[in-house]
C-alpha positions as CSV (number, residue, x, y, z in Angstrom):
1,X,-5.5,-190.6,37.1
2,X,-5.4,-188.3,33.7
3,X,-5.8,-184.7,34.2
4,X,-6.1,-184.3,30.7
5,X,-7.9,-185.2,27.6
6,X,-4.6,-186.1,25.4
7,X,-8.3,-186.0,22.6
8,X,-8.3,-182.3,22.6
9,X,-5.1,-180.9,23.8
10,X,-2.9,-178.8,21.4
11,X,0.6,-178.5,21.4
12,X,3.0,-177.3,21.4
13,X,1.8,-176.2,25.2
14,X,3.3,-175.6,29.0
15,X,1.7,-176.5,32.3
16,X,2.1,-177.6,35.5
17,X,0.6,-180.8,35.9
18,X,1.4,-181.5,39.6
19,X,2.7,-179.9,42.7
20,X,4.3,-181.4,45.9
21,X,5.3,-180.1,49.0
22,X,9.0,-180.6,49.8
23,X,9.7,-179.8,53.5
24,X,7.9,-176.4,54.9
25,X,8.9,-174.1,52.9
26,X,9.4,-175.3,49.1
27,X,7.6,-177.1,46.6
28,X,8.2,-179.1,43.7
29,X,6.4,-178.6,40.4
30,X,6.0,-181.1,37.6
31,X,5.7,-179.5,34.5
32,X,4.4,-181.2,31.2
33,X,5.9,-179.6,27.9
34,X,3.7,-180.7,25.1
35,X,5.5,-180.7,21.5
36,X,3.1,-183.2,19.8
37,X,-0.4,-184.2,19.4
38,X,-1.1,-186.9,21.9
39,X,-2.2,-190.2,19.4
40,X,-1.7,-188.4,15.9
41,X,1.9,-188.0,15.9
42,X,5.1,-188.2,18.0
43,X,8.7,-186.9,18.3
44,X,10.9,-189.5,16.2
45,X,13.3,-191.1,19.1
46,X,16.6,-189.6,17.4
47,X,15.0,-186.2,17.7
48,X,13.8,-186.6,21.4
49,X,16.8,-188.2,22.7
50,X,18.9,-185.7,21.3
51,X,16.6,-183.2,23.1
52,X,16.6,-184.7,26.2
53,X,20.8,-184.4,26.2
54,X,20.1,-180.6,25.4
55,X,17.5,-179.7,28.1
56,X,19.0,-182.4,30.9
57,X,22.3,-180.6,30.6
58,X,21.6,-176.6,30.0
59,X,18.3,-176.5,31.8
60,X,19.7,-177.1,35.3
61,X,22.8,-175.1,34.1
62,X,21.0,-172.1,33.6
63,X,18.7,-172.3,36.8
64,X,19.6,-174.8,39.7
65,X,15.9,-174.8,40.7
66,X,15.9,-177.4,37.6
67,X,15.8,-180.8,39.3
68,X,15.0,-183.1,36.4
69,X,14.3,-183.6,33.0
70,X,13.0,-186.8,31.3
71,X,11.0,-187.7,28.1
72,X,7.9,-188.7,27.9
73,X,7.3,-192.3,26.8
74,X,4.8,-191.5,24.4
75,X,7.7,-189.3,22.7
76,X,5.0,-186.4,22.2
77,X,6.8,-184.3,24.8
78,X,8.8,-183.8,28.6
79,X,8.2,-183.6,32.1
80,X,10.7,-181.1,33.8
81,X,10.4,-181.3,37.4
82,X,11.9,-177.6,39.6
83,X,11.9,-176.5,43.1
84,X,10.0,-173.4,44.0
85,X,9.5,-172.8,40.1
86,X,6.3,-172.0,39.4
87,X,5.8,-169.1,37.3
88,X,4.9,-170.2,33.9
89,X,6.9,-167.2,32.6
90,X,9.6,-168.3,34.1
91,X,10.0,-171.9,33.0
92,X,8.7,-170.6,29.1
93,X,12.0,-168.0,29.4
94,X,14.3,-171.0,30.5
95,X,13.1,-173.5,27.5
96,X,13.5,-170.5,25.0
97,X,16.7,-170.1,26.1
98,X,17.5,-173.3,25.9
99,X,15.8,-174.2,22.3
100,X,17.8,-171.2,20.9
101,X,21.1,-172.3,22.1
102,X,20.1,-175.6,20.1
103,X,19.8,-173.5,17.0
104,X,23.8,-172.3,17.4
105,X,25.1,-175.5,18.6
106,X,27.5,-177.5,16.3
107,X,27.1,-181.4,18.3
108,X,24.9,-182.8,20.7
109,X,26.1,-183.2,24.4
110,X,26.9,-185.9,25.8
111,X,25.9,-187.6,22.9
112,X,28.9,-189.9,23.1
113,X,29.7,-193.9,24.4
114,X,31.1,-192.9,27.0
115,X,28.2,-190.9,28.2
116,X,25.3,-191.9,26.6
117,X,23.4,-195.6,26.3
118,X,22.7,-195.2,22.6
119,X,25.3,-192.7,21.3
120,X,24.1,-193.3,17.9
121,X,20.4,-192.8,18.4
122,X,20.4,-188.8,17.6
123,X,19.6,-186.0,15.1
124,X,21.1,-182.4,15.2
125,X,19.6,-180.9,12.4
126,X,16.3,-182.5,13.9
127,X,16.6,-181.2,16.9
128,X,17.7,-177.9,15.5
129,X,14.6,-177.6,13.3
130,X,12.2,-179.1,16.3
131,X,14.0,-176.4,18.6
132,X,13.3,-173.8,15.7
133,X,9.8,-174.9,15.3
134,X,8.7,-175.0,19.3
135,X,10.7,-171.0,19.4
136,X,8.7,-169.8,16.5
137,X,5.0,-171.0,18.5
138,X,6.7,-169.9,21.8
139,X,4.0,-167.5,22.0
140,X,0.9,-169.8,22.2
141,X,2.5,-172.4,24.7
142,X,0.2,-170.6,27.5
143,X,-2.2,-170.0,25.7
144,X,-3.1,-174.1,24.0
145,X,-5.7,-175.5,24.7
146,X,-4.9,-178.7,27.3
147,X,-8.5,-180.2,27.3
């Protein structure tokens, strides 16, 4: 069931796309972080992988309430699932955060055979210009249109 006309959106952009009781008290939110136009273009895997090792491993770091983080398939953004996180403020602070600690970093985590299915499959220096790209439109992530 879309929620969305992927036609119209424009990213980069930031919502929750679903929420889901957990228990009484907490909830779980699934947020949708756009970073390409749906059907016009895409991340390029290297790029998105690489991404995916930087959010999976210094999102949860920064804020436990950080369950999950996994690519879209499309490769025109993520889902990042949190617990009792629902402030859109709050999640855009925690992906700047993260994005700018891509710009100083000097490897990509885990981004080795040991600990990664396709060690080979990843771009620093397009990550770090992605990361430089989605901090310099941080501004407008509420604000884009979403269809």
């Amino acid at each position: 069931m879309a929620d969305i006309d992927h036609r119209t959106m424009t990213p980069p952009s930031l919502r929750v796309t679903r929420t889901m009781p957990v228990g009484v008290d907490d909830t779980l939110y699934t947020w949708d972080f756009r970073l390409a136009q749906p059907n016009v273009s895409h991340v390029a895997m290297p790029v998105i992988h690489s991404l995916e090792h930087f959010l999976g491993s210094d999102l949860p770091a920064r804020d436990p309430r950080v369950a999950a983080v996994a690519p879209m398939g499309c490769q025109t953004g993520f889902y990042v699932v949190a617990l009792n996180l629902s402030e859109i403020e709050d999640m855009a602070r925690l992906l700047a955060a993260s994005l700018t600690a891509i710009g100083a970093s000097t490897e990509v985590p885990l981004a080795n055979e040991a600990d990664c299915g396709w060690a080979l499959n990843h771009s620093l220096p397009g990550v770090q210009a992605l990361a430089s790209w989605l901090l310099s439109r941080a501004h407008t992530w509420h604000e884009s249109s979403v269809g």
